[in-house]
BADOGU-357645 format. One record per residue: x, y, z of N, C-alpha, C, O in turn; residue in one letter. Coordinates in steps of 0.05 Angstrom, whole numbers. Example, Ala and Ser with C-alpha at 12.3 -4.5 7.8 and 13.67 -1.06 7.14 Angstrom:
% BADOGU-357645
R      n_X      n_Y      n_Z     ca_X     ca_Y     ca_Z      c_X      c_Y      c_Z      o_X      o_Y      o_Z   rest
R      264     -114      156      246      -90      156      264      -66      156      285      -66      169      a
R      257      -45      142      273      -21      143      258        1      157      268       23      161      s
***
This chain:
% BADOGU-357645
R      n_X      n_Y      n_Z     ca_X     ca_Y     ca_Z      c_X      c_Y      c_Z      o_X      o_Y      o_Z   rest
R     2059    -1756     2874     2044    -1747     2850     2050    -1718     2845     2054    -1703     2864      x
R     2051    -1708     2820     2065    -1682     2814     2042    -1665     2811     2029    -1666     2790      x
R     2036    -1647     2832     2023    -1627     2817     2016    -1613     2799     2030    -1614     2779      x
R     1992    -1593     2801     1986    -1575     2777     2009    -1557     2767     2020    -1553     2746      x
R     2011    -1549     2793     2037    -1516     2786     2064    -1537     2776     2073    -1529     2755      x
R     2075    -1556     2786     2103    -1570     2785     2096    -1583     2755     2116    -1590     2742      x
R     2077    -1587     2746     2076    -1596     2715     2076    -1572     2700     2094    -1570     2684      x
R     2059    -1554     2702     2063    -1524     2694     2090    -1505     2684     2094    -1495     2663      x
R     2107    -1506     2713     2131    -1495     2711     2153    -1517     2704     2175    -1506     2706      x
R     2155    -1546     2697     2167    -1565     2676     2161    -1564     2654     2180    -1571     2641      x
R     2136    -1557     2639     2131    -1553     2614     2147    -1515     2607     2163    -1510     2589      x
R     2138    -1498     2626     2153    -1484     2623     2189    -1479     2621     2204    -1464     2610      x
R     2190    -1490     2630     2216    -1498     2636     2237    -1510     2619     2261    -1507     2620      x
R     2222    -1524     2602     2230    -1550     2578     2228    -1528     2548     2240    -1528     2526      x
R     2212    -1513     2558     2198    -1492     2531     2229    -1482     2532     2246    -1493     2518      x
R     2236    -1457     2551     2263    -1439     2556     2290    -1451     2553     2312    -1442     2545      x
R     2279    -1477     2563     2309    -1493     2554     2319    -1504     2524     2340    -1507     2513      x
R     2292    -1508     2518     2297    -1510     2482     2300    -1484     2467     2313    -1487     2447      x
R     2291    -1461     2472     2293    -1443     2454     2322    -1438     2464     2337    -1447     2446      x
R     2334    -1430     2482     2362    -1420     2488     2377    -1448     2482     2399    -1441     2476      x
R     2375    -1470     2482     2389    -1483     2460     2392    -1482     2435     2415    -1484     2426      x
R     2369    -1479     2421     2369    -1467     2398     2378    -1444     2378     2389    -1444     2356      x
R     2365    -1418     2402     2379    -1389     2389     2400    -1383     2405     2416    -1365     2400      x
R     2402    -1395     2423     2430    -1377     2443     2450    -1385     2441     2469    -1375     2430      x
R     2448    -1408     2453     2482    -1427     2455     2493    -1428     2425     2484    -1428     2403      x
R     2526    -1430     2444     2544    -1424     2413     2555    -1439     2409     2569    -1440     2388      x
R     2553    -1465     2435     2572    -1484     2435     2575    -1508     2413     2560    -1527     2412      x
R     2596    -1503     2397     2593    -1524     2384     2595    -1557     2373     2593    -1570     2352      x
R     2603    -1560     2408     2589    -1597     2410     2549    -1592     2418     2534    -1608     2430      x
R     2545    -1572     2409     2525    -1585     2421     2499    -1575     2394     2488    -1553     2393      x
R     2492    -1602     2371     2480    -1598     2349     2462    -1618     2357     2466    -1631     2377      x
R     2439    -1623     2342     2417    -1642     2334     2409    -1648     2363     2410    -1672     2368      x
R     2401    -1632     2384     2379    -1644     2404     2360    -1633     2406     2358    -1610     2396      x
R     2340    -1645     2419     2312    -1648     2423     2311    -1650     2458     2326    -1662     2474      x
R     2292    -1636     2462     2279    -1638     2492     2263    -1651     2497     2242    -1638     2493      x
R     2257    -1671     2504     2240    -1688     2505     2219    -1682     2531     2195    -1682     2532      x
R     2239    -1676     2551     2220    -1675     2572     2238    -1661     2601     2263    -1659     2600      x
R     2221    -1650     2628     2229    -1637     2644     2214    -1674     2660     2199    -1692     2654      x
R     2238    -1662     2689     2228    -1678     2718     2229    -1659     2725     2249    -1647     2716      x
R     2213    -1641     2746     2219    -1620     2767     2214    -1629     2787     2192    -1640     2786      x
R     2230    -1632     2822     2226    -1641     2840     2198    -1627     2852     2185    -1611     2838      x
R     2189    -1635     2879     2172    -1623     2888     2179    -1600     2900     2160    -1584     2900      x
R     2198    -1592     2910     2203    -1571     2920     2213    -1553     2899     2226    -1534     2909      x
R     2212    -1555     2873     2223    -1540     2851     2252    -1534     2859     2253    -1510     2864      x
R     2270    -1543     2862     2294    -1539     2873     2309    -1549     2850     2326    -1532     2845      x
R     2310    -1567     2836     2324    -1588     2816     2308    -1594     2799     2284    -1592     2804      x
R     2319    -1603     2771     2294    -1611     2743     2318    -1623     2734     2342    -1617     2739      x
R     2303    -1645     2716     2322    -1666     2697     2311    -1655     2679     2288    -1646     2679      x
R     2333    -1654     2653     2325    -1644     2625     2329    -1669     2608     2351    -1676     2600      x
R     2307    -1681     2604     2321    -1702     2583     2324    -1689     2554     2314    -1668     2549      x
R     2340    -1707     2533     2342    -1689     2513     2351    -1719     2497     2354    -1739     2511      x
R     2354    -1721     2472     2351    -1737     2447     2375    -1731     2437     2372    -1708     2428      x
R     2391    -1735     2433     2416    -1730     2411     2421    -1754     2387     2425    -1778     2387      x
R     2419    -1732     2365     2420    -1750     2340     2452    -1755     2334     2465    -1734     2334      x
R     2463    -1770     2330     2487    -1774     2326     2507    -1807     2326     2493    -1826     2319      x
R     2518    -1808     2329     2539    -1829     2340     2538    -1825     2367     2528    -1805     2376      x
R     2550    -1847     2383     2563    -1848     2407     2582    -1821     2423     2580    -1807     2443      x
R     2599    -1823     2403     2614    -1798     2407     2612    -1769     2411     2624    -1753     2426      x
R     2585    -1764     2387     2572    -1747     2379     2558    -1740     2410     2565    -1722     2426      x
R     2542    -1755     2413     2525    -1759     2434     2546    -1752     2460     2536    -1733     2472      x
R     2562    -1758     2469     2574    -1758     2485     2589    -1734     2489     2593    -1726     2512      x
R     2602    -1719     2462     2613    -1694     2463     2585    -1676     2467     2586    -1659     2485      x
R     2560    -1676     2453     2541    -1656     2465     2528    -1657     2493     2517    -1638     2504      x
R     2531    -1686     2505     2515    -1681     2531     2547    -1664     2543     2541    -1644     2554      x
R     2572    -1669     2542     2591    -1655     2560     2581    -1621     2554     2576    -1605     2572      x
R     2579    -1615     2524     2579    -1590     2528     2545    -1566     2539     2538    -1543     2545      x
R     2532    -1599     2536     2505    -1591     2558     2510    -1584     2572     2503    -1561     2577      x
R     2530    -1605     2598     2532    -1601     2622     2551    -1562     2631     2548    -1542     2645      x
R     2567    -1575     2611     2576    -1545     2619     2569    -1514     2616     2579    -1494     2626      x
R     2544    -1518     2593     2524    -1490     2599     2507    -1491     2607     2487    -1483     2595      x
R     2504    -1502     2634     2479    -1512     2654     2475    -1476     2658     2456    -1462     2651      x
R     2505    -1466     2677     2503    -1447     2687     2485    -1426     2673     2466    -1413     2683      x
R     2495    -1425     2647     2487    -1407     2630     2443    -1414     2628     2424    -1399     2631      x
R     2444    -1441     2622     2413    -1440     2615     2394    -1445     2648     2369    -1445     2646      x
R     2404    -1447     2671     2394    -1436     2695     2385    -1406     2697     2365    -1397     2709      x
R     2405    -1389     2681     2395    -1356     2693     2377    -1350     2674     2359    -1334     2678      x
R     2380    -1365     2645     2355    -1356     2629     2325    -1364     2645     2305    -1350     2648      x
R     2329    -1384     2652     2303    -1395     2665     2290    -1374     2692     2267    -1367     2697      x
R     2311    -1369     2703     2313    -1345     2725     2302    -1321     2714     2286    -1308     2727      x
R     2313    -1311     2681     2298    -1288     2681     2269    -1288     2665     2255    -1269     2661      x
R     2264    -1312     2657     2239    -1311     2644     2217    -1326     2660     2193    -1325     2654      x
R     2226    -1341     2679     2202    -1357     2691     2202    -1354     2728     2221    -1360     2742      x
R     2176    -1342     2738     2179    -1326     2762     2174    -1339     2793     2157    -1330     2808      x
R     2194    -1363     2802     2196    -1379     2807     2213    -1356     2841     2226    -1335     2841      x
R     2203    -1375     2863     2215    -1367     2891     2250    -1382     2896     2265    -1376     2913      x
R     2254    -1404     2871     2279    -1414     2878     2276    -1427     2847     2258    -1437     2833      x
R     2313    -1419     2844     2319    -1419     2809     2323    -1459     2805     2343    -1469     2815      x
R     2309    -1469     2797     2320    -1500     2798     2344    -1499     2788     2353    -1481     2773      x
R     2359    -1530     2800     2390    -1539     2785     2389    -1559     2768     2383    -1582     2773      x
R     2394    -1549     2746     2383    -1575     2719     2408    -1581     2723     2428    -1569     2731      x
R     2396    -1622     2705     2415    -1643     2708     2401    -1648     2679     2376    -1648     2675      x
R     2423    -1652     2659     2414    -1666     2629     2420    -1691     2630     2442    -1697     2637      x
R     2407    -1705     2627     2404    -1735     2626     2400    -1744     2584     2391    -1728     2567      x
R     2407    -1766     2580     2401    -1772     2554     2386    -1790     2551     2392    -1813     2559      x
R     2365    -1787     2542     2338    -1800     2530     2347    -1825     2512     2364    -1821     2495      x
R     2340    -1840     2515     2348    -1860     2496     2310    -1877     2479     2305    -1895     2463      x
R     2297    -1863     2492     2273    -1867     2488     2263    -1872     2456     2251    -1892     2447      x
R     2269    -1851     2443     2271    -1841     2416     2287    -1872     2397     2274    -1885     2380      x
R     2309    -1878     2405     2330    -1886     2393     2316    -1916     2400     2316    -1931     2381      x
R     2307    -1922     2419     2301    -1954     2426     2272    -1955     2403     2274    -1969     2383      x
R     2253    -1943     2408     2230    -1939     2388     2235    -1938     2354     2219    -1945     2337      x
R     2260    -1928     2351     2271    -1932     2324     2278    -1965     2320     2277    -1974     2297      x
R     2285    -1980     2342     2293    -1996     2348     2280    -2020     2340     2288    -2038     2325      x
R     2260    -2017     2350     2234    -2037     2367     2217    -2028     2342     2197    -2042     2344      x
R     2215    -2018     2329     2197    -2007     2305     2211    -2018     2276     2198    -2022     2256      x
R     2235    -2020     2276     2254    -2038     2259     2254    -2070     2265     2252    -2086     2246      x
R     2257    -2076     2284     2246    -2100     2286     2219    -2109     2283     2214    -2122     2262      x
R     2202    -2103     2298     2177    -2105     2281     2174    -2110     2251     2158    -2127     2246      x
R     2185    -2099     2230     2190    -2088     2205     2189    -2117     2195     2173    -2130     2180      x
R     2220    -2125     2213     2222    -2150     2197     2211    -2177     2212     2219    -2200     2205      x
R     2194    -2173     2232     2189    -2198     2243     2158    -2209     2232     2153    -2231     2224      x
R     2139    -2185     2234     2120    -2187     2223     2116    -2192     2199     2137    -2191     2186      x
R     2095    -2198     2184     2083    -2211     2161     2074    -2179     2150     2064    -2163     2166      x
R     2077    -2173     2126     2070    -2154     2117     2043    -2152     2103     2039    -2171     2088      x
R     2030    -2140     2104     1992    -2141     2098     1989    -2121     2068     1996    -2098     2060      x
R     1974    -2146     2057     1973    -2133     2028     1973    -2099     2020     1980    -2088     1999      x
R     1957    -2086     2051     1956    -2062     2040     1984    -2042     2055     1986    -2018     2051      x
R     2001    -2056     2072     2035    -2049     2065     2050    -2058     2037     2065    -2040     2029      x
R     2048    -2078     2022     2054    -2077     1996     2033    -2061     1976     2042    -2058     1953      x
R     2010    -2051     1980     2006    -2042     1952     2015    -2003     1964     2016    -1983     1948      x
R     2019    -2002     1988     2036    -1976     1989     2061    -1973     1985     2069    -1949     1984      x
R     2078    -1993     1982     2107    -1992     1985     2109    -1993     1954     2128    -1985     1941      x
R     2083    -2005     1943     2081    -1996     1907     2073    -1972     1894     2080    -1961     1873      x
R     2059    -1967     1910     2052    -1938     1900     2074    -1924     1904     2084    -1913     1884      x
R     2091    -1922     1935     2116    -1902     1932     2134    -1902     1916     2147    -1881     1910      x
R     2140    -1933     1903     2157    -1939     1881     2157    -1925     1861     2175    -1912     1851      x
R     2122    -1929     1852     2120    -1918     1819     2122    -1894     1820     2128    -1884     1799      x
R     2118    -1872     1848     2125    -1853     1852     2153    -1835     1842     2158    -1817     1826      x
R     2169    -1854     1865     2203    -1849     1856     2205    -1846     1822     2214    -1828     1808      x
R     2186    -1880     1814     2202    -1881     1788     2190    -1854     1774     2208    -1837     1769      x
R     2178    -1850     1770     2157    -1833     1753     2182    -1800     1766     2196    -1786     1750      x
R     2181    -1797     1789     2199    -1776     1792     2223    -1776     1785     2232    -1753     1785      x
R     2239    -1793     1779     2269    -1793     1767     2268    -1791     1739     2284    -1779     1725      x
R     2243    -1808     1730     2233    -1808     1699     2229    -1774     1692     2242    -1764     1673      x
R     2212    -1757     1708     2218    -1727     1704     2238    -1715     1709     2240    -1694     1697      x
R     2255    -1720     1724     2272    -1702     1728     2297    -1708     1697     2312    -1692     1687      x
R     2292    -1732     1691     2310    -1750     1675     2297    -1731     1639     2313    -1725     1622      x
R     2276    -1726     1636     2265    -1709     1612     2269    -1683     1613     2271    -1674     1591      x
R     2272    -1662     1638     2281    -1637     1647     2311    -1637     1630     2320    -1626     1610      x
R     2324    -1662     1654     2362    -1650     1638     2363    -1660     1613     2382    -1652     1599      x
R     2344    -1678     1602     2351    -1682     1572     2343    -1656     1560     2360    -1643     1548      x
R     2315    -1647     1564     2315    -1618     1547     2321    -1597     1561     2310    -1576     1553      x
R     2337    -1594     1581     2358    -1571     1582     2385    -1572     1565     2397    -1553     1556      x
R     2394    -1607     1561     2413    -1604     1545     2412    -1600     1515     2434    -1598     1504      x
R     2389    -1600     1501     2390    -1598     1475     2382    -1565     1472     2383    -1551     1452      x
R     2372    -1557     1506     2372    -1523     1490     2400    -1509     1491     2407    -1488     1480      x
R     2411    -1520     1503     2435    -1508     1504     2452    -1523     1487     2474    -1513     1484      x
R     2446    -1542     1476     2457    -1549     1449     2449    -1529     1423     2467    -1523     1406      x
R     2423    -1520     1421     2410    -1497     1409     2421    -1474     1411     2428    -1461     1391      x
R     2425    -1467     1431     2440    -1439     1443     2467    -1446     1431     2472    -1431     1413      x
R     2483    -1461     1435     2512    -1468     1430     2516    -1466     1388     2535    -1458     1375      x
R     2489    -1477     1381     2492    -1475     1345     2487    -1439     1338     2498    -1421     1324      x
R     2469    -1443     1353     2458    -1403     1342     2483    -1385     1350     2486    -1366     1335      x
R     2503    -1388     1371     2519    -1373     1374     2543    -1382     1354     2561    -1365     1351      x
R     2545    -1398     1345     2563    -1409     1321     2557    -1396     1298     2573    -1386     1281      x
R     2533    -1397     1299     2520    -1384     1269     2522    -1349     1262     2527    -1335     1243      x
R     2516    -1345     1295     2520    -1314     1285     2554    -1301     1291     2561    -1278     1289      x
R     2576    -1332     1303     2599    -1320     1293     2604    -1331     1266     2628    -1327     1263      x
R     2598    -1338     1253     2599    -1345     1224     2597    -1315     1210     2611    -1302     1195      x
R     2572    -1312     1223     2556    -1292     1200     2574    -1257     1203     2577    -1240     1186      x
R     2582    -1259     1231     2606    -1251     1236     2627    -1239     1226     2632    -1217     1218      x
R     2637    -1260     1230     2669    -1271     1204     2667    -1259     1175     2684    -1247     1162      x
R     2635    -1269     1166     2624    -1260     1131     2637    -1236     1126     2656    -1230     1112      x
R     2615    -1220     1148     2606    -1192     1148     2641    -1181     1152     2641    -1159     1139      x
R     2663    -1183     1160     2684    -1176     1166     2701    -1182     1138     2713    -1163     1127      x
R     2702    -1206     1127     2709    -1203     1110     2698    -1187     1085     2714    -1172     1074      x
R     2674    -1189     1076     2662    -1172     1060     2665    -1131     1071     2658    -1111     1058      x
R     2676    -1133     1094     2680    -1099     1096     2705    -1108     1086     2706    -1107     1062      x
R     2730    -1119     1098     2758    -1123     1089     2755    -1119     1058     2776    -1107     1051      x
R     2740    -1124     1036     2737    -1132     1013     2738    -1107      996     2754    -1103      978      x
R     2713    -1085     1007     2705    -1067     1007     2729    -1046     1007     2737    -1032      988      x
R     2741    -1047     1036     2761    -1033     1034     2790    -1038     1011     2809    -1025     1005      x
R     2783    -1057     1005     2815    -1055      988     2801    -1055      951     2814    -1050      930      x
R     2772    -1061      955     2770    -1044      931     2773    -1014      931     2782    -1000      912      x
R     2764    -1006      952     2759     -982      949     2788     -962      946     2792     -941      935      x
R     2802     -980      962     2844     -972      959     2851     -968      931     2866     -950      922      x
R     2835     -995      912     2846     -994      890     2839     -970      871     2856     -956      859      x
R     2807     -965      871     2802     -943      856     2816     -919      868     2826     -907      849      x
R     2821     -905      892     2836     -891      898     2865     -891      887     2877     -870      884      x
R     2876     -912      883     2903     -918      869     2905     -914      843     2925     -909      831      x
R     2871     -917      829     2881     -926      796     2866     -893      797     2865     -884      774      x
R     2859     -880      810     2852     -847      801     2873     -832      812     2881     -812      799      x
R     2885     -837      834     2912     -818      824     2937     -831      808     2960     -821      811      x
R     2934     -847      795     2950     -861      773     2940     -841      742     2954     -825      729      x
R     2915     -849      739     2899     -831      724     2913     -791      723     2930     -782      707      x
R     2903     -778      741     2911     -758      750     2941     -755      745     2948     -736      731      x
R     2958     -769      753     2990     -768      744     2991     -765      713     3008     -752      701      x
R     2972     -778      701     2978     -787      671     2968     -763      658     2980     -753      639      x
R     2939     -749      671     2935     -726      651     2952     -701      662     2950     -681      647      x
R     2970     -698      688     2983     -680      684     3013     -679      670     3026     -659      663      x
R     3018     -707      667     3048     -711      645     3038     -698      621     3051     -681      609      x
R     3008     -709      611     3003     -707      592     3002     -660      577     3007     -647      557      x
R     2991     -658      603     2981     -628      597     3019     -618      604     3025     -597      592      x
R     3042     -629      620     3058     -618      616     3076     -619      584     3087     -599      574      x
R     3074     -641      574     3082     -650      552     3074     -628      524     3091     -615      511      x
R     3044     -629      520     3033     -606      506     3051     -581      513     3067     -575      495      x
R     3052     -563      542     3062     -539      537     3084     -538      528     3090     -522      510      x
R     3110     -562      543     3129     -561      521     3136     -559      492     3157     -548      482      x
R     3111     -572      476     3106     -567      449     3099     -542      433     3105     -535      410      x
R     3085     -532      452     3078     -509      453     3091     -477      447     3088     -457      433      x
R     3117     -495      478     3143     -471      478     3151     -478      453     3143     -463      436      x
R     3167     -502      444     3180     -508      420     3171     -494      399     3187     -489      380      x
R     3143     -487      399     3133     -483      365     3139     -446      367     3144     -433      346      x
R     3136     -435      394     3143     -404      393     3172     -408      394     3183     -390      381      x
R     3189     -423      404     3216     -418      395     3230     -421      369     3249     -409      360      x
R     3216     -440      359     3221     -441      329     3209     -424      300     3220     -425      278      x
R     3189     -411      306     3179     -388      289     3192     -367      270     3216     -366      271      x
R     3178     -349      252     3204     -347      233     3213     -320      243     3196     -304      251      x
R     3243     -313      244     3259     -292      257     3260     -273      234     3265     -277      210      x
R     3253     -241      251     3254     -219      236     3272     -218      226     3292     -228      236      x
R     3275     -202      197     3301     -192      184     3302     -167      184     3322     -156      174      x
***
């Protein structure tokens, strides 16, 4: 029968071994376990680590190897955090406990007779789902018509755009023209004022000569 202190320092034990699975190890066969539980002998000398691995076969089989091989490593953590006269030698064993209860709980499922108030829950979760896909299903419809909104207003104000560009273009080449038709203008009244002085000279050159 296991004592006070030998249940004590297995619970402790199980604690150090999961967190340095968790934050420490780097190894990467070794994902998705659970600690299920410590054996610590009586003489605290040795402890079984059981542990849960979620996976395949394979899965399972590549993380307990890379268990085994950072034993060394999760022995000295245990050494420096838990104050023990002799460091135990863990052995990881795989729990299959978990996985059989998934098991045995699936059968059940289908062997048993289901009781009206397992069907009026497996209805409620239904109308659940439905009603939740039904919202999420009204969200992307009116995200897509605002961005159908968004997509017209940015059309509109390159329209308005375009207007505004042409109406300056417009602007400017009237404005070329009156510049064109006033120094057209300007040309015309200085032909004009040269024309006069020529007339001018003519009428003193032709005047009547002294005798």
């Amino acid at each position: 029968m296991s004592s006070r202190r030998t249940l004590k320092a297995a619970s402790a034990i199980r604690e150090v071994v999961s967190m340095a699975i968790l934050t420490e190890l780097r190894d990467p066969r070794v994902q998705n376990v659970t600690v299920t539980g410590v054996e610590l002998s009586g003489d605290m000398r040795s402890a079984k680590v059981y542990v849960s691995v979620m996976g395949s076969a394979k899965e399972q089989e590549l993380c307990m190897h890379g268990l085994r091989c950072s034993a060394g490593f999760l022995q000295k953590r245990i050494n420096d955090r838990i104050d023990t006269r002799y460091t135990p030698r863990i052995q990881f064993e795989l729990d299959q406990g978990i996985k059989k209860s998934f098991e045995v709980a699936g059968i059940l499922r289908e062997v048993l007779p289901k009781s009206p108030e397992a069907d009026a829950e497996e209805a409620a979760v239904d109308e659940d789902d439905d009603e939740f896909d039904d919202g999420l299903d009204e969200e992307f419809d009116e995200d897509e018509d605002s961005e159908d909104e968004d997509s017209e207003d940015e059309d509109s104000e390159d329209e308005d755009s375009e207007d505004e560009d042409s109406e300056d273009e417009d602007s400017e080449d009237e404005d070329s023209e009156d510049e064109d038709s006033e120094d057209e203008d300007s040309e015309d009244e200085d032909s004009e004022d040269e024309d006069s002085e020529d007339e001018d000279s003519e009428d003193h050159a032709g005047g009547p000569r002294a005798t």
